[in-house]
Structures are given as structure tokens and as C-alpha cells.
Z-matrix of the N, CA and C atoms (Angstrom, degrees):
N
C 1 1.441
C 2 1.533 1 108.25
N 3 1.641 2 117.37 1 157.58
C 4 1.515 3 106.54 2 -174.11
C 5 1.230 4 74.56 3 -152.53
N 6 1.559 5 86.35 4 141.57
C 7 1.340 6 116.41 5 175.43
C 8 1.618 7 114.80 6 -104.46
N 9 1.283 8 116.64 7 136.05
C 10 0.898 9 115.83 8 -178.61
C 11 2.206 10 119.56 9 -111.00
N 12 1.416 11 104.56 10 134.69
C 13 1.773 12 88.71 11 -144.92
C 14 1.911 13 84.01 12 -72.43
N 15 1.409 14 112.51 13 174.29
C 16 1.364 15 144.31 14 -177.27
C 17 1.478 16 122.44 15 -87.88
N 18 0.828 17 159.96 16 57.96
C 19 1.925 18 123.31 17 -171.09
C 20 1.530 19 125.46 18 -94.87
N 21 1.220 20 87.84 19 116.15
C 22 1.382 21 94.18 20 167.82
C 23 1.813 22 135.58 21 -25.80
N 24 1.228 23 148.28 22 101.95
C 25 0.912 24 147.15 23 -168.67
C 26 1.868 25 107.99 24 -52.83
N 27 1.352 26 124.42 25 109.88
C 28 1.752 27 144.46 26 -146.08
C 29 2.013 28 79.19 27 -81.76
N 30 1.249 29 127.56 28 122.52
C 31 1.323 30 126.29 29 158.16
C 32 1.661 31 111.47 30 -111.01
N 33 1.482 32 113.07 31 149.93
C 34 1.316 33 98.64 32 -173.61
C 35 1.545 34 98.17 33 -108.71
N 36 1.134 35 106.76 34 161.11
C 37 1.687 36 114.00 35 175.78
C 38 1.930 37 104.56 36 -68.35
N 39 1.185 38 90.96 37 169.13
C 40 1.597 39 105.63 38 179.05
C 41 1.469 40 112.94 39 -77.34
N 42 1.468 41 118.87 40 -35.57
C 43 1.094 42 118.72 41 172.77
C 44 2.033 43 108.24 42 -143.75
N 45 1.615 44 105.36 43 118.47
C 46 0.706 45 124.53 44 -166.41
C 47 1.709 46 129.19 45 -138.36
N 48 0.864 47 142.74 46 65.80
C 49 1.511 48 141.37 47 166.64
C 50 1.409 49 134.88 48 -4.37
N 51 1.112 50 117.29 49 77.04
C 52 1.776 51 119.17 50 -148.23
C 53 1.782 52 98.29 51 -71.81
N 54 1.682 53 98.11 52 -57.70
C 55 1.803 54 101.77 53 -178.51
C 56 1.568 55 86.64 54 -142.62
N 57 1.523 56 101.26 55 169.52
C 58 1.460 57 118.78 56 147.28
C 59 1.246 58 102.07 57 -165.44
N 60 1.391 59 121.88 58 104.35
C 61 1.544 60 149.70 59 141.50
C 62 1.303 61 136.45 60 -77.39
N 63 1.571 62 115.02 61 120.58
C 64 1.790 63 102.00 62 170.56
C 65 1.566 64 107.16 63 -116.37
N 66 1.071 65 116.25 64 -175.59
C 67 1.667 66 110.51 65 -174.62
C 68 1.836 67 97.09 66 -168.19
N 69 1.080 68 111.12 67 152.57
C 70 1.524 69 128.90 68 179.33
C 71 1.439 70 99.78 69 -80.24
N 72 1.514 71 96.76 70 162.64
C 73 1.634 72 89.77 71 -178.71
C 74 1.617 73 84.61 72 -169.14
N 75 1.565 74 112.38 73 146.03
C 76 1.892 75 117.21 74 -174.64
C 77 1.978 76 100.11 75 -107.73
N 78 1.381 77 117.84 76 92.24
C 79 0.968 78 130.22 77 154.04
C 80 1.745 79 111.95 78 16.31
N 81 0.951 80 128.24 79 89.22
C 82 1.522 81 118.10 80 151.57
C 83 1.766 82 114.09 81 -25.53
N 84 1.473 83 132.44 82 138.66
C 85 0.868 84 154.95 83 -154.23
C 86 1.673 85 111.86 84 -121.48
N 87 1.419 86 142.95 85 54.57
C 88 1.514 87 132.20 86 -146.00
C 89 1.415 88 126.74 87 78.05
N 90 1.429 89 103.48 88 -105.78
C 91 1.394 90 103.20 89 -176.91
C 92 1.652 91 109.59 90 -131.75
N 93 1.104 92 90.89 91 21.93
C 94 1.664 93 106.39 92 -166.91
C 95 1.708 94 109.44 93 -90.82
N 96 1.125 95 104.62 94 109.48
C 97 1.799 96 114.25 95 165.58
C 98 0.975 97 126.25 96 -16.61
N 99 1.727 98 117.13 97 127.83
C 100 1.578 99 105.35 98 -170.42
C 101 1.241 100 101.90 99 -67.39
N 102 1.744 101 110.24 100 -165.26
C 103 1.173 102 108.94 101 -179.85
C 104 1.414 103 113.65 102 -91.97
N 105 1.441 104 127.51 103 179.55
C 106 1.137 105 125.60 104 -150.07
C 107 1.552 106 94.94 105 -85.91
N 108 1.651 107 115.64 106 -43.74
C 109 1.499 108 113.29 107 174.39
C 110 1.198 109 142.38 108 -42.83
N 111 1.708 110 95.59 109 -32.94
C 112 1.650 111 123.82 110 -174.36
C 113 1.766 112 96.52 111 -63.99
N 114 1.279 113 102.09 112 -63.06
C 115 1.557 114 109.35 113 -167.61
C 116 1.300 115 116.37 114 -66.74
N 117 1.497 116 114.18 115 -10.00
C 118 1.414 117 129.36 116 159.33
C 119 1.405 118 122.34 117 -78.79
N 120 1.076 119 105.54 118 6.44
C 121 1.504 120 112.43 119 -167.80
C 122 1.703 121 98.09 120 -129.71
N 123 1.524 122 115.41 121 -1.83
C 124 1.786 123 108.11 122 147.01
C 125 0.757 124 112.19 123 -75.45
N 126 1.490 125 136.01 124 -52.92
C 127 1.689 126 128.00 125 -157.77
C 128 1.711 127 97.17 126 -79.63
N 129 1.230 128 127.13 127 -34.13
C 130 1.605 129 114.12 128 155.02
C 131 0.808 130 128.91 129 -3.96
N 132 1.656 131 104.47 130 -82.74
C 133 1.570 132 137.13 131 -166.29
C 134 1.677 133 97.80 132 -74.84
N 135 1.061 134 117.59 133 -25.70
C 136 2.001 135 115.16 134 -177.75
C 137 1.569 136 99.11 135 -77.40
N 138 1.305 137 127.16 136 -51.14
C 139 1.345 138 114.12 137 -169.92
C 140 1.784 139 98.78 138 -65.25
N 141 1.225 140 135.15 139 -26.39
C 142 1.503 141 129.61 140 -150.96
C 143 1.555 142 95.30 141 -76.76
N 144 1.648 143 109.20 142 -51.27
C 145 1.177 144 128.39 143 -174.50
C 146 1.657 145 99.65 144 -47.95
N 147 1.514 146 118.84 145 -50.87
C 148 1.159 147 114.92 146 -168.23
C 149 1.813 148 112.10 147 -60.54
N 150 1.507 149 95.13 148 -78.03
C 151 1.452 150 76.98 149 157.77
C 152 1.565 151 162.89 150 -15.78
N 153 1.305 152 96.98 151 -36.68
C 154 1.567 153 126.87 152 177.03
C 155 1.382 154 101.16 153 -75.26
N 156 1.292 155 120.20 154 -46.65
C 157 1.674 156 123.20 155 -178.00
C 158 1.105 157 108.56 156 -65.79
N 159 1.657 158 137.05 157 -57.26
C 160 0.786 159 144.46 158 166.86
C 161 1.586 160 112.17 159 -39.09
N 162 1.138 161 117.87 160 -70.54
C 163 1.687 162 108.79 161 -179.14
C 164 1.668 163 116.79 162 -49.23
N 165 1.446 164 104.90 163 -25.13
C 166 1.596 165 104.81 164 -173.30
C 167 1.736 166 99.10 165 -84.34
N 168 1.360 167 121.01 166 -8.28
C 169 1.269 168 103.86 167 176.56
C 170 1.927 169 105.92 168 87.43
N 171 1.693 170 109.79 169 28.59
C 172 1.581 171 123.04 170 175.33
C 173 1.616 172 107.13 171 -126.18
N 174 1.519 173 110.45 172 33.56
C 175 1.398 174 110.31 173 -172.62
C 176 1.591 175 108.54 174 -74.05
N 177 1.225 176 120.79 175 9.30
C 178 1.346 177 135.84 176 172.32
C 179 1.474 178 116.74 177 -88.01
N 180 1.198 179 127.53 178 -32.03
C 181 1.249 180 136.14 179 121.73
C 182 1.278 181 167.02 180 1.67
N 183 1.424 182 85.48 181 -54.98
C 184 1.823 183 120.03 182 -173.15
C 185 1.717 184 106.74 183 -38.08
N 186 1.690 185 94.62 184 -70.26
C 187 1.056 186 93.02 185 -160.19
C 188 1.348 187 140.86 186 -39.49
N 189 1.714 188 93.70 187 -40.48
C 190 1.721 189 116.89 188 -159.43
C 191 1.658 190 92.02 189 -91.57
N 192 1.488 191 131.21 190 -43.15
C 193 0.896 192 124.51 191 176.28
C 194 1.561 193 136.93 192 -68.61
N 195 1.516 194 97.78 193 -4.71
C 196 1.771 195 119.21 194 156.59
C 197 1.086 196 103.30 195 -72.28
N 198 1.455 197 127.62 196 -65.71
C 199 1.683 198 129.89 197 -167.43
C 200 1.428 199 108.25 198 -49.09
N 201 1.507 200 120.94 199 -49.34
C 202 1.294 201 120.85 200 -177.58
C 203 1.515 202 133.33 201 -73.54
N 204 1.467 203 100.61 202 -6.66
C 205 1.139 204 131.37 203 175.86
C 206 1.566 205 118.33 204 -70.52
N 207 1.367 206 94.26 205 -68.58
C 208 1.723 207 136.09 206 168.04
C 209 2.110 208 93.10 207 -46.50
N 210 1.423 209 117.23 208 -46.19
C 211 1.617 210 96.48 209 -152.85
C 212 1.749 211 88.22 210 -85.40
N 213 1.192 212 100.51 211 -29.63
C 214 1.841 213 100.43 212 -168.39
C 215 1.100 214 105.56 213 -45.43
N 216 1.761 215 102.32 214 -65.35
C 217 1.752 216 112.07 215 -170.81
C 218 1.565 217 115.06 216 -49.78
N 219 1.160 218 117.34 217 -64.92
C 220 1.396 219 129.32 218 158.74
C 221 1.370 220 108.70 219 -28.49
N 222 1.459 221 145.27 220 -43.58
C 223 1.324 222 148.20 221 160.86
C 224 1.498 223 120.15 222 -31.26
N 225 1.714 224 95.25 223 -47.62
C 226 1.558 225 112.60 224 -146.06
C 227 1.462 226 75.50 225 -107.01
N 228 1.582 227 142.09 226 -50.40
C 229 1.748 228 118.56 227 -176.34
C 230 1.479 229 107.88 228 -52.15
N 231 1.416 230 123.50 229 -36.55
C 232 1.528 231 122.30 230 -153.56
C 233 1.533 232 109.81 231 -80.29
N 234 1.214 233 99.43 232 -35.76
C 235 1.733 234 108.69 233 -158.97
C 236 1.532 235 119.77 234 -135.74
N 237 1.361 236 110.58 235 17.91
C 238 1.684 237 125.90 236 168.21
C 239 0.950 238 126.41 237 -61.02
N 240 1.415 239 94.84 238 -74.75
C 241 1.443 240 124.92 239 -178.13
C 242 1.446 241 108.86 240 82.70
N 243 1.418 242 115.01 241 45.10
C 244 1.641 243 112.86 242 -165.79
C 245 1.570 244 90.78 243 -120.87
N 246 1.571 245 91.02 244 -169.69
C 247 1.604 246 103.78 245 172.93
C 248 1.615 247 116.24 246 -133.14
N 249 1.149 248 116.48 247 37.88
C 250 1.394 249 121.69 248 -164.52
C 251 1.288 250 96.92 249 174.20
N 252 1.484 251 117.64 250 119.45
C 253 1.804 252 138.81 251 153.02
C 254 1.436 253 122.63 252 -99.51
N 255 1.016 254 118.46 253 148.50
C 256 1.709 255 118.54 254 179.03
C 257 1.806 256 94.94 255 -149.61
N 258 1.134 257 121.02 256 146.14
C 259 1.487 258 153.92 257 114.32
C 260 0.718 259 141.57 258 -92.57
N 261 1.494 260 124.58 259 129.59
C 262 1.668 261 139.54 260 -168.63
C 263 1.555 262 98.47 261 -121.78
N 264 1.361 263 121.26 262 102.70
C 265 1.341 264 104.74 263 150.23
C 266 1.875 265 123.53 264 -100.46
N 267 1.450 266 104.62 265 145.79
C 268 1.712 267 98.59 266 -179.11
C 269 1.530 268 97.21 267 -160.36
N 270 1.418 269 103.61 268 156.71
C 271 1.231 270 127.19 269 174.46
C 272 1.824 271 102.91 270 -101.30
N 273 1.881 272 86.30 271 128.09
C 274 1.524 273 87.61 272 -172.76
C 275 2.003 274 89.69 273 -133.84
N 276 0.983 275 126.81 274 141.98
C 277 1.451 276 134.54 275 173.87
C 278 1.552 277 92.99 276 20.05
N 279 1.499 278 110.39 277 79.06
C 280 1.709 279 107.18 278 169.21
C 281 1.086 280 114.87 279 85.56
N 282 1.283 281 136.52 280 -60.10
C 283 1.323 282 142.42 281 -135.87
C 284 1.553 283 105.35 282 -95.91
N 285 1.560 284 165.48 283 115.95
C 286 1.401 285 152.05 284 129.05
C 287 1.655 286 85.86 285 -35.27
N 288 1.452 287 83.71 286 138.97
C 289 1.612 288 135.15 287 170.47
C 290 1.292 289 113.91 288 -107.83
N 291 1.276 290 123.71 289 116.00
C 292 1.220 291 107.71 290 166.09
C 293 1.686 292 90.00 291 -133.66
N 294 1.727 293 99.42 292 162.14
C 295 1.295 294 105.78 293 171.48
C 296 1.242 295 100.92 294 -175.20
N 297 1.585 296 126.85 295 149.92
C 298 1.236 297 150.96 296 179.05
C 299 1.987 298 113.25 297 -132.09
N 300 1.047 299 80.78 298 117.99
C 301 1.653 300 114.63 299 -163.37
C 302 2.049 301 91.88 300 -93.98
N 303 1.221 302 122.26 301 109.87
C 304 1.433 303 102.79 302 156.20
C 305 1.339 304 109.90 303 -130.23
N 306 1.345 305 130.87 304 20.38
C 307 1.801 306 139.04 305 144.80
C 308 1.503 307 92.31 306 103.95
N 309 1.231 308 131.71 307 -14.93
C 310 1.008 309 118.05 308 -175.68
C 311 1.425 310 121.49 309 -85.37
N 312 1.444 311 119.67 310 147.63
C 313 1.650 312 126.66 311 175.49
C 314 1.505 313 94.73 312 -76.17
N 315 1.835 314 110.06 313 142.95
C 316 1.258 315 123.13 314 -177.50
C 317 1.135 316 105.28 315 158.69
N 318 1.330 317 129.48 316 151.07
C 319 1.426 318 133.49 317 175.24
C 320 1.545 319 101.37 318 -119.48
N 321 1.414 320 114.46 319 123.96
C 322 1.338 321 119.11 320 168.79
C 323 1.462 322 113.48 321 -78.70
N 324 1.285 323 123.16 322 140.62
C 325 1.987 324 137.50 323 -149.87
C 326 1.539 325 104.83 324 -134.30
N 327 1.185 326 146.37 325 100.40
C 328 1.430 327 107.80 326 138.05
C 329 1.130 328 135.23 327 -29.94
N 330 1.445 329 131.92 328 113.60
C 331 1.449 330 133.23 329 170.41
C 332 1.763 331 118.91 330 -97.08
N 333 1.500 332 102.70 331 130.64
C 334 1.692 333 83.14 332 169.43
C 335 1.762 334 104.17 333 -54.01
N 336 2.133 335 81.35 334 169.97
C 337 1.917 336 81.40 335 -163.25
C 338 1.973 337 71.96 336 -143.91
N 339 1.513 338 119.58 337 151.76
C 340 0.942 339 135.17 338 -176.70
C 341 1.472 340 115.86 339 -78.54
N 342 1.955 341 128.67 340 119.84
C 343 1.521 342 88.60 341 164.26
C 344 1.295 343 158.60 342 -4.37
N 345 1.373 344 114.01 343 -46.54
C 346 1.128 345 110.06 344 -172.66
C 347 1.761 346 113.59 345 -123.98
N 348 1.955 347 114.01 346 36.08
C 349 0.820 348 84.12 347 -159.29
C 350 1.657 349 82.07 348 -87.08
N 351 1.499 350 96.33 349 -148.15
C 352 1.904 351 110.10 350 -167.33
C 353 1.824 352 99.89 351 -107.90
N 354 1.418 353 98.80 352 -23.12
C 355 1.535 354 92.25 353 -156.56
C 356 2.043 355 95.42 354 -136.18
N 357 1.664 356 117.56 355 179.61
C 358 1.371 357 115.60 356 143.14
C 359 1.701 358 87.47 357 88.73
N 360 1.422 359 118.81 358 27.18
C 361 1.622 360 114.52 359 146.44
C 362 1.221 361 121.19 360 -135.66
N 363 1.538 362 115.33 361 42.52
C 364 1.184 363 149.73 362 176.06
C 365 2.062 364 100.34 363 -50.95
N 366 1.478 365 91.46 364 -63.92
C 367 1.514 366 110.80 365 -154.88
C 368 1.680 367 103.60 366 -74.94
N 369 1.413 368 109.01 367 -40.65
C 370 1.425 369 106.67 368 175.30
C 371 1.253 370 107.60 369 -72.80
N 372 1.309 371 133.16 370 -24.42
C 373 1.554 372 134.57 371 159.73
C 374 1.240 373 107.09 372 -29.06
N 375 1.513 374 119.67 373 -66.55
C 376 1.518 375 131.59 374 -164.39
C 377 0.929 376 117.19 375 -88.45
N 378 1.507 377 127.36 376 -0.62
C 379 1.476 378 128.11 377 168.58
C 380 1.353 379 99.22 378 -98.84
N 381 1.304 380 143.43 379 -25.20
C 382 1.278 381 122.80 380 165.59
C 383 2.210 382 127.15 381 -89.34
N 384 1.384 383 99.61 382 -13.55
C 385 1.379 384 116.22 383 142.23
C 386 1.746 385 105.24 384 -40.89
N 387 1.097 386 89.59 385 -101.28
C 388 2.053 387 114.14 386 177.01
C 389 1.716 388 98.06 387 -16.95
N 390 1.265 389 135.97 388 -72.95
C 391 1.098 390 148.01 389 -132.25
C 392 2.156 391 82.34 390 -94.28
N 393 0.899 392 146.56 391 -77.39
C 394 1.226 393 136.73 392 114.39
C 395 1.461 394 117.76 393 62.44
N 396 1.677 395 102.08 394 -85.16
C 397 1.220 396 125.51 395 173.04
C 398 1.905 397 119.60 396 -120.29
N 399 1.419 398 88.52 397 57.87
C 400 1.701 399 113.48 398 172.89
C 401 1.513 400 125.34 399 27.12
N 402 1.723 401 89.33 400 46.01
C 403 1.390 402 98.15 401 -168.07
C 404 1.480 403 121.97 402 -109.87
N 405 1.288 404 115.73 403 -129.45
C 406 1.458 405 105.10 404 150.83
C 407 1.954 406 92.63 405 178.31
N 408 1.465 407 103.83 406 172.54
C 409 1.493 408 112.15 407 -175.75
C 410 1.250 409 118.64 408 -152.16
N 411 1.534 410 107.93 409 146.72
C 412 1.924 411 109.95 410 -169.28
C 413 1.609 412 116.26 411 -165.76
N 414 1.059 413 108.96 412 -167.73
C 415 1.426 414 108.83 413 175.08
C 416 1.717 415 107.93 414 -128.47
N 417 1.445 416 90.06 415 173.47
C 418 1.680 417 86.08 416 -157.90
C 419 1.724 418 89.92 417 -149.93
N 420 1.544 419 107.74 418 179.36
C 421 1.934 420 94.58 419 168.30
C 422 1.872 421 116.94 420 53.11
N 423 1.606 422 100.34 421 35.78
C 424 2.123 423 98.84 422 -159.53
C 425 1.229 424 107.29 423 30.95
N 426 1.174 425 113.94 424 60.45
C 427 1.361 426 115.19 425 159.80
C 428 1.642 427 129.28 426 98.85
N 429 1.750 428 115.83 427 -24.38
C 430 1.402 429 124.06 428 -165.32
C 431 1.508 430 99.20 429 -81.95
N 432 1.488 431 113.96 430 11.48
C 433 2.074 432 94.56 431 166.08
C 434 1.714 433 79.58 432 -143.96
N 435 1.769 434 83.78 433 153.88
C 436 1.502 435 78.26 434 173.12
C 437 1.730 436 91.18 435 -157.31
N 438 1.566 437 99.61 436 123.74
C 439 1.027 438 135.01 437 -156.25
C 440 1.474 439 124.00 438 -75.84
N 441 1.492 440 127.58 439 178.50
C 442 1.233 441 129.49 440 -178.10
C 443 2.015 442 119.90 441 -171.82
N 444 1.167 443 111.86 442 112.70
C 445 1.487 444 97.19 443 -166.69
C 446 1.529 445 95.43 444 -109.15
N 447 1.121 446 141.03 445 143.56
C 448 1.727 447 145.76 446 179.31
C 449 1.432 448 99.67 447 -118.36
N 450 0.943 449 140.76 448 145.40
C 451 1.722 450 131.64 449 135.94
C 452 1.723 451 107.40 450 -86.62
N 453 1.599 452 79.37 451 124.23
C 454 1.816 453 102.49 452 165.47
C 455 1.442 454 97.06 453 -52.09
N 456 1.753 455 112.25 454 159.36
C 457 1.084 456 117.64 455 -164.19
C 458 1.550 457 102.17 456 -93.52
N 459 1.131 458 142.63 457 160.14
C 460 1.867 459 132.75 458 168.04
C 461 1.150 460 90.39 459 -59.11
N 462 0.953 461 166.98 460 -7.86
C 463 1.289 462 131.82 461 -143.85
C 464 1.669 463 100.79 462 -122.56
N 465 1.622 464 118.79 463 4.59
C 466 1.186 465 128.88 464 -165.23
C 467 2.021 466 107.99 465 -144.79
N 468 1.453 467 93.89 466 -10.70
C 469 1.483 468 100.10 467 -171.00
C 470 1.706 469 88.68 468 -84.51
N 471 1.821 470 96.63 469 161.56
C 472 1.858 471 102.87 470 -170.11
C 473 1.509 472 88.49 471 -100.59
């Protein structure tokens, strides 16, 4: 006889704390490249995030919530000008939360971006993510967090 194993269908709570991380970071200087650590310290924070979904039982998720993860931080190394980043992701009545706080005043914009440029479609990335997954996105704090609401999928909400 063979047994074949079961799994339980993973539900997430209504309100739940996925991550909250901050990390140092040395100010860009003009037009000069961050440092190599800083930008090493997005894909960091993207695998943690991933993980984190996964343990909460939002591995359905992953994907889009890496990318959005990945453009924020990258947002806040490139164009802060601070010395300290944080992300909080959490599940609050349905929705993943995400948000990245880098203290600075600023309003994040979609900007048109040129055929051919290289960079600066970060934000329309995440507004069509967001929009996507019946959410919506903004800034908060004049600007030093800038936000993200998803709806969990039914098929994972408790």
C-alpha cells in the first residue's frame, strides 16, 4: 500500500507581521554610485522578504512582492539621501503591507521615462503590480515611507 502524504491548506491570520528590518546605508554623494554594500543589502532584504512569505504561508506572492520590494529599496538607496532604511512587511485585515520608510521628505511620482532610457520605471512597475493585486500605493510621513497595500489571495486569507 502507498501512502500518499496530505497538506493541509496554509491560512494566514488577519493580522500578522511578516518582517520588519532596518539597515544603515552611506548617502550617495552627487551622482556618484552607491556603495557596493548598500546595493547588496537589496537583494538581502529580497531574499528575507521571500522567505518570510513563504513561512507565513504567502508563497503565492513571492514573486511580485520581491520585485516591489527590490524597486522600493533601490528607490530609497538611489534617491534618499539618508542613512538608515527600514521595511515592514505585515498582513493587516487581508491586505500585505508593505512599506519602506527612509526619513526623508519627498514624494515618490511616476515620471515619463524615454524609450531607451536604462532606468526610472521602477514606480510604474509597482503601480501596475499594486493595481494587479487590488491594491493601491502612496506615500505617507511627506514622503519618507512609501507604501503598498496587496490583497491576500482567498485562497490563503483565515
Amino acid at each position: 500500500m502507498t501512502t500518499t502524504p496530505v497538506r493541509t491548506p496554509h491560512t494566514v491570520p488577519r493580522r500578522v507581521d511578516v518582517m520588519s528590518e532596518r539597515f544603515k546605508v552611506v548617502p550617495r554623494c552627487g551622482d556618484a554610485e552607491p556603495r557596493a554594500e548598500d546595493v547588496c543589502r537589496v537583494g538581502v532584504m529580497r531574499r528575507i522578504a521571500a522567505a518570510r512569505l513563504r513561512y507565513c504561508g504567502l508563497q503565492a506572492m513571492t514573486d511580485d512582492v520581491t520585485l516591489i520590494v527590490s524597486e522600493l529599496l533601490t528607490n530609497a538607496v538611489l534617491h534618499s539621501g539618508t542613512t538608515e532604511i527600514s521595511l515592514n512587511v505585515a498582513v493587516r485585515d487581508d491586505f500585505l503591507h508593505i512599506a519602506v520608510r527612509d526619513g526623508m521628505p519627498g514624494r515618490a511620482e511616476c515620471a515619463p521615462v524615454g524609450e531607451t532610457a536604462e532606468s526610472g520605471r521602477g514606480l510604474t512597475l509597482i503601480e501596475a503590480l499594486v493595481k494587479e493585486h487590488r491594491g493601491t500605493w502612496g506615500t505617507g510621513d511627506a514622503g519618507a515611507t512609501t507604501w503598498c497595500l496587496l490583497a491576500v489571495p482567498a485562497g490563503v486569507r483565515q
